[in-house]
Residue frames as a rotation matrix with the C-alpha (Angstrom) as fourth column:
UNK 1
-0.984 -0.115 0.139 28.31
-0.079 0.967 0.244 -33.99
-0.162 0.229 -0.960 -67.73
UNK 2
-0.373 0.795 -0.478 24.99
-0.555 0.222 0.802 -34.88
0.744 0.565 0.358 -69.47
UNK 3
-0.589 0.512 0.625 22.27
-0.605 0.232 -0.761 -36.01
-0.535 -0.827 0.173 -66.97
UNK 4
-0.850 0.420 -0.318 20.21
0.089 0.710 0.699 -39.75
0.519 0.566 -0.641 -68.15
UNK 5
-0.100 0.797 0.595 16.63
-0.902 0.180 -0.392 -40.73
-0.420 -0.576 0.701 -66.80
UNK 6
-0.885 0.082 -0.459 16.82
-0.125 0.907 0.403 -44.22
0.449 0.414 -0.792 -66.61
UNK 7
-0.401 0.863 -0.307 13.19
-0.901 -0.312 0.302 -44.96
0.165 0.398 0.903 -66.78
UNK 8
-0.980 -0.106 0.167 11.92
-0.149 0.952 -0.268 -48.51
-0.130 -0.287 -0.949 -64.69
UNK 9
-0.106 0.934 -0.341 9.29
-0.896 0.059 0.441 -49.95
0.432 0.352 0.831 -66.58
UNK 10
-0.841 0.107 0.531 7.22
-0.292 0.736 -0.610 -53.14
-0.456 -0.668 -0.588 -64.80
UNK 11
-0.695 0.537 -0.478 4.66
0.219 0.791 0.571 -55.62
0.685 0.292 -0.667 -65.87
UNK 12
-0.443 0.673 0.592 1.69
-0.890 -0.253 -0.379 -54.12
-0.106 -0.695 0.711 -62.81
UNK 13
0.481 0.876 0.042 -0.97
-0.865 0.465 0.190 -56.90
0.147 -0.128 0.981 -63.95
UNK 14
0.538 -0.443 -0.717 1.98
-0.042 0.836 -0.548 -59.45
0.842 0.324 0.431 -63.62
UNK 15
0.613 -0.493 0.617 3.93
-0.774 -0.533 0.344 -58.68
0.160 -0.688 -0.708 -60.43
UNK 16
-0.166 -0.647 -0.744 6.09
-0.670 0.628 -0.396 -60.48
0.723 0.433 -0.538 -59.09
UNK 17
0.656 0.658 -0.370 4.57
0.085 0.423 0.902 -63.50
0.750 -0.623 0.221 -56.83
UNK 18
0.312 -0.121 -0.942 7.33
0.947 0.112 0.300 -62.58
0.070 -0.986 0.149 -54.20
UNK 19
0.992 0.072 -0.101 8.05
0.095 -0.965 0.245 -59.63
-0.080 -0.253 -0.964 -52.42
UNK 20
0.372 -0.923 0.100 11.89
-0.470 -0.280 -0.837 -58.19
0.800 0.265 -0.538 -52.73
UNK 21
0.832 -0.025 -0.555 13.97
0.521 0.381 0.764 -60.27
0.192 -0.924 0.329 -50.57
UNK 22
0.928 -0.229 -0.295 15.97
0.172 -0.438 0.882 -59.10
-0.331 -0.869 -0.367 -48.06
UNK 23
-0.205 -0.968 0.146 19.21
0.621 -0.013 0.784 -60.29
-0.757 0.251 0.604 -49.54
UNK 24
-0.009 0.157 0.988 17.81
0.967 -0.249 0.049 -58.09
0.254 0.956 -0.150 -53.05
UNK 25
0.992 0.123 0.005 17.19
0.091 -0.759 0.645 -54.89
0.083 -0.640 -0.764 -50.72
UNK 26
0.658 -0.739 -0.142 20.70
0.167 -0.040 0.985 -55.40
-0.734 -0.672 0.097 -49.36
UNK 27
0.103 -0.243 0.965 22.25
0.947 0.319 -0.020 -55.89
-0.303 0.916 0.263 -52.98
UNK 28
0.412 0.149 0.899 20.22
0.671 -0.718 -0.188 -52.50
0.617 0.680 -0.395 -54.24
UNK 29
0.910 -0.304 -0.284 21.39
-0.008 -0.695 0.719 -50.15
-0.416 -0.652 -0.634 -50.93
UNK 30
0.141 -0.975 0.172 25.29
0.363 0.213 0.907 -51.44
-0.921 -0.065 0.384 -51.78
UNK 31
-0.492 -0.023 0.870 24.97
0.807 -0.388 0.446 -50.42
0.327 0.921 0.209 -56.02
UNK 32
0.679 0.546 0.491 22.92
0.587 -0.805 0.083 -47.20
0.441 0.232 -0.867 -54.99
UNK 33
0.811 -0.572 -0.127 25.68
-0.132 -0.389 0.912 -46.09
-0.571 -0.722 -0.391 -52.19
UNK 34
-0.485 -0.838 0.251 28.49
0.565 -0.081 0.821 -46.63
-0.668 0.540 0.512 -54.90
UNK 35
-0.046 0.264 0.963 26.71
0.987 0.162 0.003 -44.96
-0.156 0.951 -0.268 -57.11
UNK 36
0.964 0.188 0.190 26.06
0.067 -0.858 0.509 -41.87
0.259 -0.478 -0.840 -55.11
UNK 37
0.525 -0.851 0.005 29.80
0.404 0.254 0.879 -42.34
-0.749 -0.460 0.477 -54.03
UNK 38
-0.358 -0.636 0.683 30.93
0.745 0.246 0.620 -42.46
-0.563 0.731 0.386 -57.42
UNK 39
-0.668 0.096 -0.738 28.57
0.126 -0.963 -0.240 -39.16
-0.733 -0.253 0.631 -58.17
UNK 40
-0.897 0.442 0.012 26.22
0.058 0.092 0.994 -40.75
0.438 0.892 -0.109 -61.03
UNK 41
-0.050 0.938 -0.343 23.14
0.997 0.064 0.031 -41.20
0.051 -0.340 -0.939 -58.66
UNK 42
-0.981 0.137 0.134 21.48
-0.191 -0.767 -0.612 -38.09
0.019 -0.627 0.779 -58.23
UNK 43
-0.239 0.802 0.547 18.01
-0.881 0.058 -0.470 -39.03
-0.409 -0.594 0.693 -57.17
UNK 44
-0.518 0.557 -0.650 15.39
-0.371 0.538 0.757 -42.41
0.771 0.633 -0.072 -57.56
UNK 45
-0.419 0.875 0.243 12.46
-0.675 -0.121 -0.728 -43.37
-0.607 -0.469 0.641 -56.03
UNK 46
-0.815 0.539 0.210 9.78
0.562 0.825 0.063 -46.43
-0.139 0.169 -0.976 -56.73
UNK 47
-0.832 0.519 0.197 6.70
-0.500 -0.854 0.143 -45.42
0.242 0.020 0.970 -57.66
UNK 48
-0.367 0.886 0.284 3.21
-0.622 -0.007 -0.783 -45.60
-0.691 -0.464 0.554 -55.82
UNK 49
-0.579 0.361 0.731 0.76
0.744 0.600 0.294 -48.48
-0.332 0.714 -0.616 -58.70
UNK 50
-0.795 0.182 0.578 -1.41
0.557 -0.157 0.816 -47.11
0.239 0.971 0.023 -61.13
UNK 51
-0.301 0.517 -0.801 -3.96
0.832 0.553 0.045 -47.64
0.466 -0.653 -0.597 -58.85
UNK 52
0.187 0.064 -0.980 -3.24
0.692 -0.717 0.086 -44.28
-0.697 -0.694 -0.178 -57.11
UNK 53
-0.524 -0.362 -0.771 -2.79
0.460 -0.882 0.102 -42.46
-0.717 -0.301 0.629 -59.86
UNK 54
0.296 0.941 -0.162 -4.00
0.418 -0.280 -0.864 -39.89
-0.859 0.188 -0.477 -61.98
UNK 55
-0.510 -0.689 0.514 -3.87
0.683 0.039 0.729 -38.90
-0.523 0.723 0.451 -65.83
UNK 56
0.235 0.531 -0.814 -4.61
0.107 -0.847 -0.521 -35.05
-0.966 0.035 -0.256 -67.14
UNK 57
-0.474 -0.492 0.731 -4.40
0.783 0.145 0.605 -34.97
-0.404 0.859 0.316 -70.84
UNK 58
0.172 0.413 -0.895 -4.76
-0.211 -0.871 -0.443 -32.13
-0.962 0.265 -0.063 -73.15
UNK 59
-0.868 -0.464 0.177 -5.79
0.081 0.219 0.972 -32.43
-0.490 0.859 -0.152 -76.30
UNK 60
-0.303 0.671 0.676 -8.25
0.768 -0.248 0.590 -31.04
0.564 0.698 -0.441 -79.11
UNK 61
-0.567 -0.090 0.819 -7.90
-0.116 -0.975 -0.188 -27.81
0.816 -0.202 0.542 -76.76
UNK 62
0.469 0.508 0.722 -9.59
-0.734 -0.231 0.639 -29.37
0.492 -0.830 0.265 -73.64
UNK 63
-0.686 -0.726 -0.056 -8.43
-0.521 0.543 -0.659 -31.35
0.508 -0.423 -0.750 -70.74
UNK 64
0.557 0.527 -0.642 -9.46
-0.171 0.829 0.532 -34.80
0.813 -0.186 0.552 -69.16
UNK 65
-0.278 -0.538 0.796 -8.50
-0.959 0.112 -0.259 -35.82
0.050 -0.836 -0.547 -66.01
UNK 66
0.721 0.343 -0.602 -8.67
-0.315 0.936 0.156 -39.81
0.617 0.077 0.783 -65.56
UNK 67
0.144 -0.399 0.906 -7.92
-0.945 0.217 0.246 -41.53
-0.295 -0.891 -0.345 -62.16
UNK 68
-0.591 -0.703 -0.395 -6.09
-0.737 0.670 -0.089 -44.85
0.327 0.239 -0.914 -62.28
UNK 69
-0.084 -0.719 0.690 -5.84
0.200 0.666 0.719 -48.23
-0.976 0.198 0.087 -62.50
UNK 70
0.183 -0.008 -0.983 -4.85
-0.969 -0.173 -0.179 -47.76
-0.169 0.985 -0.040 -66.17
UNK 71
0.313 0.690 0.653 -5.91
-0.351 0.722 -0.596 -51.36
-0.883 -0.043 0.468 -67.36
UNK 72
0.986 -0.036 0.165 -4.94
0.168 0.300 -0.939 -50.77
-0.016 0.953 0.302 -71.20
UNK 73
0.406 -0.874 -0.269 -1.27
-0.876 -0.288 -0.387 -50.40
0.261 0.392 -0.882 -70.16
UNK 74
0.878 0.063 -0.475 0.39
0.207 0.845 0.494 -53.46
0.432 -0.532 0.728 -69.97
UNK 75
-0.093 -0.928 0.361 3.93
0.878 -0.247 -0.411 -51.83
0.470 0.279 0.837 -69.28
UNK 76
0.994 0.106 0.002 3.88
0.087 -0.830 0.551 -48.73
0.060 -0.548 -0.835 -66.35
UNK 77
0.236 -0.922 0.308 6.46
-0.200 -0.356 -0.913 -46.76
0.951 0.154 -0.268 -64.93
UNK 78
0.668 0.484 -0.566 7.08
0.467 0.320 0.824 -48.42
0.580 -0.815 -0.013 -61.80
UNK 79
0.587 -0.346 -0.732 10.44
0.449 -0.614 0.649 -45.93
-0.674 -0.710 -0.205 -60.71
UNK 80
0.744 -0.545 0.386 13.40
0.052 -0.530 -0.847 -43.94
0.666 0.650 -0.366 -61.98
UNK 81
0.071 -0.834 -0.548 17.07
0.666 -0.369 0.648 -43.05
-0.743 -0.411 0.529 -61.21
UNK 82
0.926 -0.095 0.366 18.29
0.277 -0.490 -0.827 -40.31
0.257 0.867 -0.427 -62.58
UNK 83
0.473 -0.874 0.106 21.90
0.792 0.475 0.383 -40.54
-0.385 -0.097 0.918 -63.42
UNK 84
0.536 -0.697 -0.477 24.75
-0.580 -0.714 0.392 -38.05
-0.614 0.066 -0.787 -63.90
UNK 85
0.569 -0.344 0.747 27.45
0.125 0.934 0.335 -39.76
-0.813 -0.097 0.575 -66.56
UNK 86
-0.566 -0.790 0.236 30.20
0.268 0.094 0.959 -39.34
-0.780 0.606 0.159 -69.42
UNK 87
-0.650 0.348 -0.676 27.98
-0.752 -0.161 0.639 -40.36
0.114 0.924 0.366 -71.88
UNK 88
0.621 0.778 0.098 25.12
-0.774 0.588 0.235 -42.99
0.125 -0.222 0.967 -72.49
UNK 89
0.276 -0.091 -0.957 27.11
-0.331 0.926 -0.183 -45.73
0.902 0.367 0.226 -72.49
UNK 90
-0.807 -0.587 0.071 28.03
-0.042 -0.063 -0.997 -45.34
0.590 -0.807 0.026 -68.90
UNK 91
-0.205 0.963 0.174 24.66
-0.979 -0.202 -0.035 -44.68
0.001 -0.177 0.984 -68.48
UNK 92
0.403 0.738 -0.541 23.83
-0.748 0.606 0.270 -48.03
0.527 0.296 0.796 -69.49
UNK 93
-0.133 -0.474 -0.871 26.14
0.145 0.860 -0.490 -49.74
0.980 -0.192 -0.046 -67.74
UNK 94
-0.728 0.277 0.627 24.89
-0.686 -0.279 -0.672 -48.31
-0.011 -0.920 0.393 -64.48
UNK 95
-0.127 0.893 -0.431 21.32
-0.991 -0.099 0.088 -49.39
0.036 0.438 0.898 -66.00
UNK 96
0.508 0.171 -0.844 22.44
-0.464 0.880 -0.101 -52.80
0.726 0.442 0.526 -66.55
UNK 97
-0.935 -0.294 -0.200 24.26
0.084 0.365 -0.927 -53.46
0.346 -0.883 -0.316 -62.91
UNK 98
-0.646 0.623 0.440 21.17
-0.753 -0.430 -0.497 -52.13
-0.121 -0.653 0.748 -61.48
UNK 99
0.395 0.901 -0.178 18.69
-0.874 0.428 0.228 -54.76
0.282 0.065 0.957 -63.30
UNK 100
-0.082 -0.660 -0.746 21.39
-0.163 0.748 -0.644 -57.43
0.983 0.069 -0.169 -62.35
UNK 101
-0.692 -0.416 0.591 20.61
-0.506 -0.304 -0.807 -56.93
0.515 -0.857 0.000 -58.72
UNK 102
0.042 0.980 -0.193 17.53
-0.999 0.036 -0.033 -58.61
-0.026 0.194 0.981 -59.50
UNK 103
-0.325 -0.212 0.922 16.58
-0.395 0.916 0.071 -62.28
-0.859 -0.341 -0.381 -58.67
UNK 104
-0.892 0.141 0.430 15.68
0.427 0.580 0.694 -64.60
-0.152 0.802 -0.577 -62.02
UNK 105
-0.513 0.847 0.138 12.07
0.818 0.531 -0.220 -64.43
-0.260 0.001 -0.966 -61.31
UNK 106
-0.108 0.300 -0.948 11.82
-0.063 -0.954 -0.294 -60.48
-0.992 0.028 0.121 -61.78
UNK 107
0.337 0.631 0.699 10.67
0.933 -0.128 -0.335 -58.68
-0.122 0.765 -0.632 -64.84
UNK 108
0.386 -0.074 -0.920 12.31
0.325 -0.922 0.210 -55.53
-0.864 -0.380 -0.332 -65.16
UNK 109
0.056 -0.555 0.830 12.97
0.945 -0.238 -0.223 -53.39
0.322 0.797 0.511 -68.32
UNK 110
0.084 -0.267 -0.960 14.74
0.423 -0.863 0.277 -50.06
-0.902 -0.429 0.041 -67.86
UNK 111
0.631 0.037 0.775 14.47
0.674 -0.521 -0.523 -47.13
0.385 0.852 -0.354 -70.81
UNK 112
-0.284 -0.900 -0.329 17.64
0.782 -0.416 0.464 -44.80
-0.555 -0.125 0.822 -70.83
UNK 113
0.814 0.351 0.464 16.65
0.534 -0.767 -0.357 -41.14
0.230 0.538 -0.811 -72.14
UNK 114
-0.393 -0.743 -0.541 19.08
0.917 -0.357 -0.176 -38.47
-0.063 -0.566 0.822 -71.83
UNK 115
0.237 0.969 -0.072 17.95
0.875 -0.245 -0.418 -35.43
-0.423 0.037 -0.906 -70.71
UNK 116
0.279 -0.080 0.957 17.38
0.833 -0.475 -0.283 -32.59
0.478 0.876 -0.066 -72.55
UNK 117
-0.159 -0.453 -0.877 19.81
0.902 -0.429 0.058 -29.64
-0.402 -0.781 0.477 -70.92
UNK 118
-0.728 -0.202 -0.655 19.07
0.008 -0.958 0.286 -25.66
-0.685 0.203 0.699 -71.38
């Protein structure tokens, strides 16, 4: 079965003005534990803010290294799942329970890649 990286993109200079609530926590644990049940989850994780990280580009044969906050992005990666699944469209429909778990006030866009096998 083809393997997806669904790809959680956030708003950083926008957050949201509350923190995840409890009932939203409780919501994502129940859609990640079926998922992993159901054998599409195989790994995700939140990531750390810009803030902490760091960007190494190569390019015109030399390399830069540039520590974070990245400022000119308005759009970051703020986590991933990466999903196991039929095909994309399953994919997405994981993709799209997952941003549903989400209260009104969020912001969340999710990018679906599949990945490239062998």
């Amino acid at each position: 079965m083809p393997r997806y990286l669904s790809l959680i993109r956030i708003d950083e200079q926008n957050p949201p003005v509350e923190e995840p609530s409890p009932e939203l926590m409780e919501r994502m644990g129940e859609l990640i534990e079926e998922m992993t049940k159901a054998g599409v989850m195989l790994d995700n994780a939140g990531l750390l803010p810009t803030s902490d990280g760091t960007r190494v580009r190569w390019e015109g044969g030399e390399i830069s290294v540039t520590d974070g906050p990245f400022t000119e992005a308005k759009e970051v990666i703020g986590g991933y799942a990466m999903l196991q699944a039929k095909d994309k469209a399953e994919a997405v429909e994981w993709t799209k329970r997952f941003l549903q778990v989400h209260e009104a006030y969020w912001t969340v866009t999710c990018e679906v890649r599949e990945i490239v096998e062998g």
